[in-house]
PDB file as gemmi writes it, atoms N, CA and C in Angstrom:
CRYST1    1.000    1.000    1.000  90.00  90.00  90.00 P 1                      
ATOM      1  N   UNK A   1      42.872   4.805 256.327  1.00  0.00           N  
ATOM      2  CA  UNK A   1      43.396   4.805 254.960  1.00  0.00           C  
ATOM      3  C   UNK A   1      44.043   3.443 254.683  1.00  0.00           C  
ATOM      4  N   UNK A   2      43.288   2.612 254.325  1.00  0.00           N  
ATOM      5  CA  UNK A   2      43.703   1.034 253.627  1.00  0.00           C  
ATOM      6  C   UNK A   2      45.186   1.168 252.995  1.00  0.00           C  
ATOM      7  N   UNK A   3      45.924   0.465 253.780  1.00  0.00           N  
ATOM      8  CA  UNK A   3      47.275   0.137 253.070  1.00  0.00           C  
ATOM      9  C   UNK A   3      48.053   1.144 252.766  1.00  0.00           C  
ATOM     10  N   UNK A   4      48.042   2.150 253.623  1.00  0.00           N  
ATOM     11  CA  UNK A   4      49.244   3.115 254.059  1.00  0.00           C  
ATOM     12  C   UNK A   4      49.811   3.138 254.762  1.00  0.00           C  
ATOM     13  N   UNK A   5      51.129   3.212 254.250  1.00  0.00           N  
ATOM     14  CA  UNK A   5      52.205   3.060 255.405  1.00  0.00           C  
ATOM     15  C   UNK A   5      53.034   4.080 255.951  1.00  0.00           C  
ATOM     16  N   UNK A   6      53.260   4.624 256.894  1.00  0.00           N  
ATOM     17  CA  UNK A   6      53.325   5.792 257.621  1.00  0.00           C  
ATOM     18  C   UNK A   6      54.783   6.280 257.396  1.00  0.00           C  
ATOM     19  N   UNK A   7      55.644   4.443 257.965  1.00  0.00           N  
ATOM     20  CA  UNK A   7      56.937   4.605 257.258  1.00  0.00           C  
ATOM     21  C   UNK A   7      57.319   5.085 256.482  1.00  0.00           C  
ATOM     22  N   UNK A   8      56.880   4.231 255.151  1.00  0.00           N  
ATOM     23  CA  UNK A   8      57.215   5.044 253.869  1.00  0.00           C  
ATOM     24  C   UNK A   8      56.993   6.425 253.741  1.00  0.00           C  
ATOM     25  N   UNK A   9      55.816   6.958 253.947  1.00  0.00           N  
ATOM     26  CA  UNK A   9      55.138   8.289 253.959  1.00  0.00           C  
ATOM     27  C   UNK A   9      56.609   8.964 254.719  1.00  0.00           C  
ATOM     28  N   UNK A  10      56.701   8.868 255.620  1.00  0.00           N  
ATOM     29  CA  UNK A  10      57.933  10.157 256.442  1.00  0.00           C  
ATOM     30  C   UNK A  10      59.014   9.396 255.517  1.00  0.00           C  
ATOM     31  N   UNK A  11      59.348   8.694 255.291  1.00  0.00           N  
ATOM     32  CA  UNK A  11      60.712   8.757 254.594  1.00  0.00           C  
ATOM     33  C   UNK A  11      60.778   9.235 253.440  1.00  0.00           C  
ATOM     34  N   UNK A  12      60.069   9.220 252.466  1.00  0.00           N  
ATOM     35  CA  UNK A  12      59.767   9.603 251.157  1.00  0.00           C  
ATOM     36  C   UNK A  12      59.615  11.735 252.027  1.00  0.00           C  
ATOM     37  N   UNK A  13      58.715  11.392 252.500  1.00  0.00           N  
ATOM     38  CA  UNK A  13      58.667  12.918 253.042  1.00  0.00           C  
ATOM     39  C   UNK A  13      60.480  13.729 253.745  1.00  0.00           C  
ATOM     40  N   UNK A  14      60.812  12.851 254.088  1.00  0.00           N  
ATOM     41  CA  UNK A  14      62.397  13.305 254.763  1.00  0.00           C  
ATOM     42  C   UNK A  14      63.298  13.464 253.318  1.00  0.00           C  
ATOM     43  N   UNK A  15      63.324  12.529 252.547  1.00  0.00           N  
ATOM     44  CA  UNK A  15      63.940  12.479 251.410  1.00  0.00           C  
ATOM     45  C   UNK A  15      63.565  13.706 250.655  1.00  0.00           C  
ATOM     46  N   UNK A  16      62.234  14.012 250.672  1.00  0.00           N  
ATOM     47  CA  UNK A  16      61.770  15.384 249.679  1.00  0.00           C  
ATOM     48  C   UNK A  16      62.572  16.887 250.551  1.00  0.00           C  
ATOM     49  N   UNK A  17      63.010  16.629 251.942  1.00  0.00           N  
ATOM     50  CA  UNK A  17      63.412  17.415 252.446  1.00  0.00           C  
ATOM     51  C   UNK A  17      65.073  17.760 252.342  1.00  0.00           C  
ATOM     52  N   UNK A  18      65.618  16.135 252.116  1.00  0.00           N  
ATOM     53  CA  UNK A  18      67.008  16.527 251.518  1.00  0.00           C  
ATOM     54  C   UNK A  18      67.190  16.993 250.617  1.00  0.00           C  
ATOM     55  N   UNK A  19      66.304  17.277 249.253  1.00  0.00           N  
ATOM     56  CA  UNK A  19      66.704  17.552 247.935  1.00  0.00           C  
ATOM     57  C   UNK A  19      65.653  19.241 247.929  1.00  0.00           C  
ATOM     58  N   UNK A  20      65.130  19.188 248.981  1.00  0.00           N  
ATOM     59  CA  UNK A  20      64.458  20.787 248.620  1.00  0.00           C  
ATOM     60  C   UNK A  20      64.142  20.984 250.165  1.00  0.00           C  
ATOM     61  N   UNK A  21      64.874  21.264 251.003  1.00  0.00           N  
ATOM     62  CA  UNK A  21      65.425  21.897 252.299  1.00  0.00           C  
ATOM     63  C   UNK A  21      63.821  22.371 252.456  1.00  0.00           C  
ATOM     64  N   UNK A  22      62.861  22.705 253.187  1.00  0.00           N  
ATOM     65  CA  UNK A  22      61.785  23.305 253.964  1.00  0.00           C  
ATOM     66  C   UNK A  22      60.966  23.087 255.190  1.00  0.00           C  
ATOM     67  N   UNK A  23      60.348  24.262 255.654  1.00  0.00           N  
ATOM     68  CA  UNK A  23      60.059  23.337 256.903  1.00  0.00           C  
ATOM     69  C   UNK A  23      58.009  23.478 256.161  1.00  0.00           C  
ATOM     70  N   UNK A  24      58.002  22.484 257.302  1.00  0.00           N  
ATOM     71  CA  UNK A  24      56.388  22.394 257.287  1.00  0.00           C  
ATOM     72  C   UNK A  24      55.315  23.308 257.286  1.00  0.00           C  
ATOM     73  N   UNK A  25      54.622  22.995 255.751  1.00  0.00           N  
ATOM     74  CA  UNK A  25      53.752  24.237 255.710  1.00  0.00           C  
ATOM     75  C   UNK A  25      52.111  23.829 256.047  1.00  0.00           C  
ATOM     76  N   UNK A  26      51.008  24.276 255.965  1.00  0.00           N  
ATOM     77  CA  UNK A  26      49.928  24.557 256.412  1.00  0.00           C  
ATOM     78  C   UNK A  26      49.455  23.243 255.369  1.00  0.00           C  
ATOM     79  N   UNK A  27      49.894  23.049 254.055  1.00  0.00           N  
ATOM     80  CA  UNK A  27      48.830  22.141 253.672  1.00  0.00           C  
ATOM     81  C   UNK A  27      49.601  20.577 253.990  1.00  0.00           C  
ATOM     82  N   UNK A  28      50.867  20.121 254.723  1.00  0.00           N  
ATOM     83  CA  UNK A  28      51.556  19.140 255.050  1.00  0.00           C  
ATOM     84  C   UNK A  28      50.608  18.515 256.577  1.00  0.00           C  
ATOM     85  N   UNK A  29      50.011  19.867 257.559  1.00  0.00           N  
ATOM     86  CA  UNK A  29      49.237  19.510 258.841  1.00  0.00           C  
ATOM     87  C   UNK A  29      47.995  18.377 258.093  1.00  0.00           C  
ATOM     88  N   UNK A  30      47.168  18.955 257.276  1.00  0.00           N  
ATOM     89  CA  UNK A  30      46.172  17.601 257.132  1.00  0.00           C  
ATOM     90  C   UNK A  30      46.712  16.226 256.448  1.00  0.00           C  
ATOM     91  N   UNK A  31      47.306  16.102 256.236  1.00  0.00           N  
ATOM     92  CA  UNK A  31      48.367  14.515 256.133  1.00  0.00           C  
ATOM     93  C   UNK A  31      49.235  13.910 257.003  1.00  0.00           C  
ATOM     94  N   UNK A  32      49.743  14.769 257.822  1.00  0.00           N  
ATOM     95  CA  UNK A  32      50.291  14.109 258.885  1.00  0.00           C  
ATOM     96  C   UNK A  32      48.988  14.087 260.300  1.00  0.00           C  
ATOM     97  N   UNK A  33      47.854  14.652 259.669  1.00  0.00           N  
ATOM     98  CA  UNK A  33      46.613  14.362 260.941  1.00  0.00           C  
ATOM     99  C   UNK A  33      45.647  13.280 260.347  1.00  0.00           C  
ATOM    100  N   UNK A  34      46.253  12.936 259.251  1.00  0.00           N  
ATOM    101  CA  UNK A  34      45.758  11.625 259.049  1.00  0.00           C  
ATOM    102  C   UNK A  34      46.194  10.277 259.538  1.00  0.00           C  
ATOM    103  N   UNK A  35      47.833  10.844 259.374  1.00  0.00           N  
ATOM    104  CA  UNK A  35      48.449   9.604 260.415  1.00  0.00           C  
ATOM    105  C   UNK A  35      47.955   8.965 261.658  1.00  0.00           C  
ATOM    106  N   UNK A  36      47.791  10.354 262.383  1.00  0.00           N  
ATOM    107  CA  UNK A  36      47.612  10.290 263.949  1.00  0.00           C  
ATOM    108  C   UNK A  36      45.802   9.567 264.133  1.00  0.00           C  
ATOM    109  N   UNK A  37      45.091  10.079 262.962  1.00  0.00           N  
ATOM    110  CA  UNK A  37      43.870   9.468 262.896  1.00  0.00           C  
ATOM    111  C   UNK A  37      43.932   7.912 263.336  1.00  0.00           C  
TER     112      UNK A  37                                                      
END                                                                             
């Protein structure tokens, strides 16, 4: 994925977690298995 940054991605993702508390659901696994791609 050209010019994504993983950083940003989890922080923006941690931040969505301070303002709406949840844990990881089923459609969050194929984006973070893109990372690892």
């Amino acid at each position: 994925l050209a010019g994504f940054d993983p950083y940003i991605y989890l922080r923006d993702l941690f931040n969505s977690w301070e303002t709406k508390p949840r844990t990881l659901s089923t459609k969050d696994l194929p984006q973070i298995g893109a990372i690892c791609v």
